[in-house]
N, C-alpha and C positions, 0 to 999 in steps of 0.2 A: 471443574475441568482439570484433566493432570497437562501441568507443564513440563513434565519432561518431555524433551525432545528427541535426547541424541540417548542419556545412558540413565539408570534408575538413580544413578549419582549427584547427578546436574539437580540442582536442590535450590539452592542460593539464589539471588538478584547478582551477584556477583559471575555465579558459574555458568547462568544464561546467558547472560551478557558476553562474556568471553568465547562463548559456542556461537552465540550470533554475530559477532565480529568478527571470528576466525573465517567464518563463512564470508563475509561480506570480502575478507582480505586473501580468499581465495576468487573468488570473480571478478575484483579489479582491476587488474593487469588487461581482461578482455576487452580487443577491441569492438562493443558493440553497435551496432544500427539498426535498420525498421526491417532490415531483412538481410540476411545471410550467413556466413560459416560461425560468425561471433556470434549470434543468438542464440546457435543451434548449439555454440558450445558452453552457453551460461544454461540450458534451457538441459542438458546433458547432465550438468553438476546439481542442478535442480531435483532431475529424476534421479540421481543416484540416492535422492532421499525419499521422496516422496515417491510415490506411482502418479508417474503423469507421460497424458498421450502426445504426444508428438504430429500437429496438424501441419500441410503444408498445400498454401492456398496459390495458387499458377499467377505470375505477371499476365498482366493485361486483364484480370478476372474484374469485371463490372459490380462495384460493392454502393448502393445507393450511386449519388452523385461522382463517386469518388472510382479510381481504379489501380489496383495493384502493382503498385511500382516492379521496375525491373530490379532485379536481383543486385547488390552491390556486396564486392568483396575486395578487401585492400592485402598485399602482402609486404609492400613496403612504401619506404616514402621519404625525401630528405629534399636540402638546401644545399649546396654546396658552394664552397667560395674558390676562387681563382686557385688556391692551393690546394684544391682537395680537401680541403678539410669540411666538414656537415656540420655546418652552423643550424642548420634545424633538422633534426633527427625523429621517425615516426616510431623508432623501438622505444625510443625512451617515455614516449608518454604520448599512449592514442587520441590524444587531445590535439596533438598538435595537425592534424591535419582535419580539413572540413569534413565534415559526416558528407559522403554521396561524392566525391569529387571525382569529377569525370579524370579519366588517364591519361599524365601529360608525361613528356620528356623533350626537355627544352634547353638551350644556353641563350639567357634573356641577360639586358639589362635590369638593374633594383628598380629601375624607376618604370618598367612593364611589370615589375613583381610586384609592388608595390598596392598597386589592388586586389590584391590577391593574398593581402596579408593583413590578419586578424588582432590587434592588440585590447587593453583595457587601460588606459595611459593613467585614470584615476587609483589603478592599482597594476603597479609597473612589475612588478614581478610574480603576475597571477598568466595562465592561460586559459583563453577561452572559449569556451565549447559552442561552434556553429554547424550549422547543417544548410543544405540545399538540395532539400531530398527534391522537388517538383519541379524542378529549374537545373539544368547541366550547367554546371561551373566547375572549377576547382580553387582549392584555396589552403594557407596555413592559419596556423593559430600559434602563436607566441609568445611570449612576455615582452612587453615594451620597452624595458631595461633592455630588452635582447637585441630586439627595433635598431634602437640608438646606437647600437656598435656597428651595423651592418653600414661597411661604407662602400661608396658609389662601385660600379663597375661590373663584369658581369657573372653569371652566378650559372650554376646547374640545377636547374629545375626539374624531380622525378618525383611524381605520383603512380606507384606500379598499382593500379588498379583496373577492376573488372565492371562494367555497369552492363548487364546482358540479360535474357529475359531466364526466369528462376520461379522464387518462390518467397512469400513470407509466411514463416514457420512462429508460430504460437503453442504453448505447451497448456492444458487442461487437467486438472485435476480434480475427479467427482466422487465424491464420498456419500452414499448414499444413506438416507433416513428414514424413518415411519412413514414420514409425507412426502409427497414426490413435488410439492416447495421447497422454494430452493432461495437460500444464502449466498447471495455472488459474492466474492470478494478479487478484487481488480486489482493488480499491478502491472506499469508498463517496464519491460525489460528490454529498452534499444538506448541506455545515455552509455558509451564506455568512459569508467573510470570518471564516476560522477556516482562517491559513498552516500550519500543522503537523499538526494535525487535519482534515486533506481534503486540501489543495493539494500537502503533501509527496508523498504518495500519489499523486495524479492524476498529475503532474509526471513521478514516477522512473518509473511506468508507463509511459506514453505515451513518454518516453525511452528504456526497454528494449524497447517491442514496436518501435518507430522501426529501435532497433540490430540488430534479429534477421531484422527486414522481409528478405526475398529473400536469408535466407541457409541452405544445406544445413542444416537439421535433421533430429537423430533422432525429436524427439518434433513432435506439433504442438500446437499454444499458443493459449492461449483466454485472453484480458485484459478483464475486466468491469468497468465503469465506471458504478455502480450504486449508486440511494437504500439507504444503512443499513437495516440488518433487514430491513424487506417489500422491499427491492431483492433483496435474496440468497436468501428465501425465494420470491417468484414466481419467482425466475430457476430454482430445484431445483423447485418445481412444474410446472414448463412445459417443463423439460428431464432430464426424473430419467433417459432412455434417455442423453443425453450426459454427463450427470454421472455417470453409470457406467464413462467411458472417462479418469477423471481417474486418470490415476496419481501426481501429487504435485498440490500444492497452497499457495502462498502470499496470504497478505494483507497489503497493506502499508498502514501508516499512520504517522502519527507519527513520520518519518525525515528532520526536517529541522533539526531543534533540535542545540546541541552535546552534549547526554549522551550516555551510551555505547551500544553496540546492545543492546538487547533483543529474545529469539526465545519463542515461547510455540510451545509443542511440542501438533503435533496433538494428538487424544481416542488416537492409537495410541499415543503418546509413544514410539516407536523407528519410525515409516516415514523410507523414503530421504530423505524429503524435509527432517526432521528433524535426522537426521545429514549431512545436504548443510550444509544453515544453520549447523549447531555448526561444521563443518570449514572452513567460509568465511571464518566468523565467527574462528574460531584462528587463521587464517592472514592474517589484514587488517589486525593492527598496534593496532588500536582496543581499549577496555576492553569486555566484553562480557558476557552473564549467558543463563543459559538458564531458561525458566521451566515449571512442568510446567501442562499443561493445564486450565483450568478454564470452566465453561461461563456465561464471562461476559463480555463483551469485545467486540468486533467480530463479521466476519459469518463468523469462523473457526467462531462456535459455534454457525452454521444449519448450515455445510457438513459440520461435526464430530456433529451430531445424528445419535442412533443410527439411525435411521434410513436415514440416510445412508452416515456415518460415514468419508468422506473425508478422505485424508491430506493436510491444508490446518492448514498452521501460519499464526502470523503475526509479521510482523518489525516491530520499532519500535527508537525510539531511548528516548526517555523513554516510561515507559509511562504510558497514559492513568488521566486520574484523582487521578494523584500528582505532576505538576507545576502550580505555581499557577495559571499562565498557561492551563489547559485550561480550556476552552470562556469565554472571555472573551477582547476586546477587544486583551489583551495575546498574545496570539498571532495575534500579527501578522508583516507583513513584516520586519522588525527581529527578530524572534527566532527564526526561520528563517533558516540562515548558505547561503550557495551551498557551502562547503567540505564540510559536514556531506551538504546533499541530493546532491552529487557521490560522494563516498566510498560512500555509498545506494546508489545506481547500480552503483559496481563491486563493491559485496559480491552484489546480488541478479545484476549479471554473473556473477561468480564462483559462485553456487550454479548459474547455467542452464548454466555450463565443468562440473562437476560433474556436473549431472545425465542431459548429454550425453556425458560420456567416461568414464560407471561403467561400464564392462566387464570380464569378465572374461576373462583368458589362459591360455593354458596354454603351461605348459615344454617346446618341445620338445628339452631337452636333460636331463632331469629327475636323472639320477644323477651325484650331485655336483658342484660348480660348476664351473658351464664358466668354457673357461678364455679370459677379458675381452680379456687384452692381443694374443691375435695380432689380436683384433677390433678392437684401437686403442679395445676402451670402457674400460679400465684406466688407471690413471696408469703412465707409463714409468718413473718413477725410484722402487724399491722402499723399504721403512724409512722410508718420509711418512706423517701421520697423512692418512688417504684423505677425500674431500672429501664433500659432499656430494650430487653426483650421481652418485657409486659407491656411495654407502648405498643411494639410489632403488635403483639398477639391481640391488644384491646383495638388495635385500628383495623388490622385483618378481619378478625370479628366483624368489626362494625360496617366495615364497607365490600364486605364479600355477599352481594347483594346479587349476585351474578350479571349485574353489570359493571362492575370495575374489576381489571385485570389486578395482579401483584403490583405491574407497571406503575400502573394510577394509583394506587394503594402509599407505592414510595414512592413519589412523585408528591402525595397530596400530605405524607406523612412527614415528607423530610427524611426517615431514616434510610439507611443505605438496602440497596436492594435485598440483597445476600440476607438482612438481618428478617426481613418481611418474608421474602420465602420461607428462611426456615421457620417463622412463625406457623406459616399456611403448611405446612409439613407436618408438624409437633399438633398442630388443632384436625388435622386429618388424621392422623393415627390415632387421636383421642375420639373422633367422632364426631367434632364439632365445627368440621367441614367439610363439605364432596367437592370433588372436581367435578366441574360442567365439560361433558364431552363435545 
């Protein structure tokens, strides 16, 4: 698969990585949420790369159990102290105020503000990102260093915000293939200013559908670029006939940070798409962990609901939850490396090389091994420990019985995938395997 994205240039782990960071440090600043002018304007920057449709599903629309929040848009937001002066400011960093806060303008005492105010005291100089999307509140978010200076008396309270009936808008991107199977791949785009938790995702997304754009596929490819939870639940209510044609499925998030990868394996814990990810993931150099499935996490666990029950794992780096820096302040642009969101990119490349060249062969020469060297696929000089693409070629051979795929081949072989295809390639041009249609 070619990774260029942006110019014929971008060649390096280095010059990826810098294209995908510059991205990400152009959507930061957005204030985003589960619905309104910020998503539509991360979801803008989106399509200014890729081709992608622009959905917009009406508040109050009935999606399963659940129903489409009223529309929420913020234009400004502060704290003010007896002097005027904005002891908490929302230009400065869209973190500081609650996701959803209903619209106040107040002169309170600290001590009615006081619940209404968000710190992390174990990490006094982080802010932290909360939300109350189902529930009217309002609220800030601060550094607790911040907290401690805020002395008694009373304060200006403005949240200029809109919560009124609208739309949440999701962005789609379909790349069509030979098969009208389809490759989902999932990212949620409503955390603002939260680099590894949202942007990592959006980023290596929009970089792989980029790289795949107008090229021979087997399958074809659906990239959802969608508010968390009720993004991924109206998207399986309003499309459960095409979410029927998913035959694998990824989610990505959290893949920009330096920890090692982490894969959370579908509700099936052995679909392809499972064993594509482990086998990528062995073969990529990086430390990595498989996780088994549990129904908490991302919107792996709408598209894994029995109901469903779609083969959609999900890929991270550090997993959510368990590194400090999540959902706060500190995951930021600094703690997203370009090296890390680049290597992202070529592992989820390397599962869609996978996912595209699991076929199965058959021998046409099947009784005993044929014989390599008058084919020139043998080494010539006998009594050498033989290399490693005569391993590919002799285990290819042997177990292209047309019931084991390449998959199970490197799987059962050890060797890296890439190296067994191109065995099953090299022994079809010679004749001494067909593809099973």
């Amino acid at each position: 698969m070619n990774l260029l994205v942006e110019k014929p240039e971008i060649e390096t782990t280095a010059e990826l990585g810098a294209w995908l960071h510059q991205f990400a440090a152009e959507l930061y600043p957005i204030c985003r949420s589960i619905t309104g002018d910020g998503i539509r304007q991360t979801l803008a920057a989106i399509q200014s790369r890729i081709r992608l449709e622009i959905f917009e599903v009406p508040s109050g629309t009935e999606v399963f159990d659940w129903t489409v929040p009223k529309e929420w848009n913020i234009r400004d937001a502060y704290i003010k102290d007896a002097d005027g002066r904005k002891v908490v400011d929302f230009r400065n960093s869209s973190l500081h105020v609650m996701s959803y806060s209903s619209p106040v303008h107040a002169i309170l005492p600290l001590e009615s503000i006081r619940p209404h105010l968000h710190t992390i005291p174990e990490h006094p100089d982080w802010i932290p990102y909360r939300t109350s999307y189902y529930q009217e509140d309002w609220g800030f978010c601060l550094a607790h260093s911040q907290l401690l200076t805020l002395a008694d008396g009373d304060y200006e309270v403005c949240i200029d915000s809109s919560l009124e009936d609208g739309h949440l808008t999701y962005g789609e991107c379909y790349l069509p293939g030979r098969s009208s199977e389809e490759v989902l791949i999932s990212c949620h785009a409503c955390h603002p200013s939260l680099a590894n938790d949202n942007l990592s995702g959006l980023t290596v997304a929009t970089a792989l559908a980029k790289s795949l754009a107008g090229q021979d596929l087997r399958y074809s490819y659906r990239f959802l670029f969608i508010p968390g939870t009720i993004g991924a639940i109206t998207w399986l209510a309003q499309n459960r006939e095409q979410a029927a044609k998913t035959r694998h499925g990824l989610v990505l998030t959290c893949i920009g940070d330096g920890g090692g990868f982490h894969y959370k394996k579908s509700r099936r814990g052995n679909a392809e798409i499972d064993r594509a990810v482990a086998c990528a993931l062995r073969d990529c150099g990086e430390h990595f962990e498989i996780l088994d499935f549990s129904p908490y996490g991302y919107d792996e666990r709408q598209y894994c609901s029995p109901g469903f029950n779609l083969p959609v794992g999900c890929l991270m780096r550090s997993v959510w939850g368990t590194f400090p820096e999540y959902h706060t302040s500190a995951d930021n642009l600094e703690f997203i490396q370009p090296v890390s969101l680049a290597n992202s990119l070529r592992v989820c490349t390397a599962v869609v090389n996978i996912l595209e060249k699991n076929e199965r062969y058959l021998n046409q020469n099947p009784c005993c091994e044929p014989q390599l060297g008058k084919r020139n696929l043998y080494q010539s000089t006998g009594g050498e420990p033989i290399g490693q693409q005569i391993h590919a070629r002799l285990w290819t051979l042997n177990l292209s019985d047309g019931e084991h795929s390449l998959l199970d081949i490197a799987e059962r072989s050890g060797l890296p995938f890439e190296t067994i295809a191109g065995a099953a390639e090299v022994l079809s041009q010679s004749g001494l395997l067909a593809p099973l249609p």
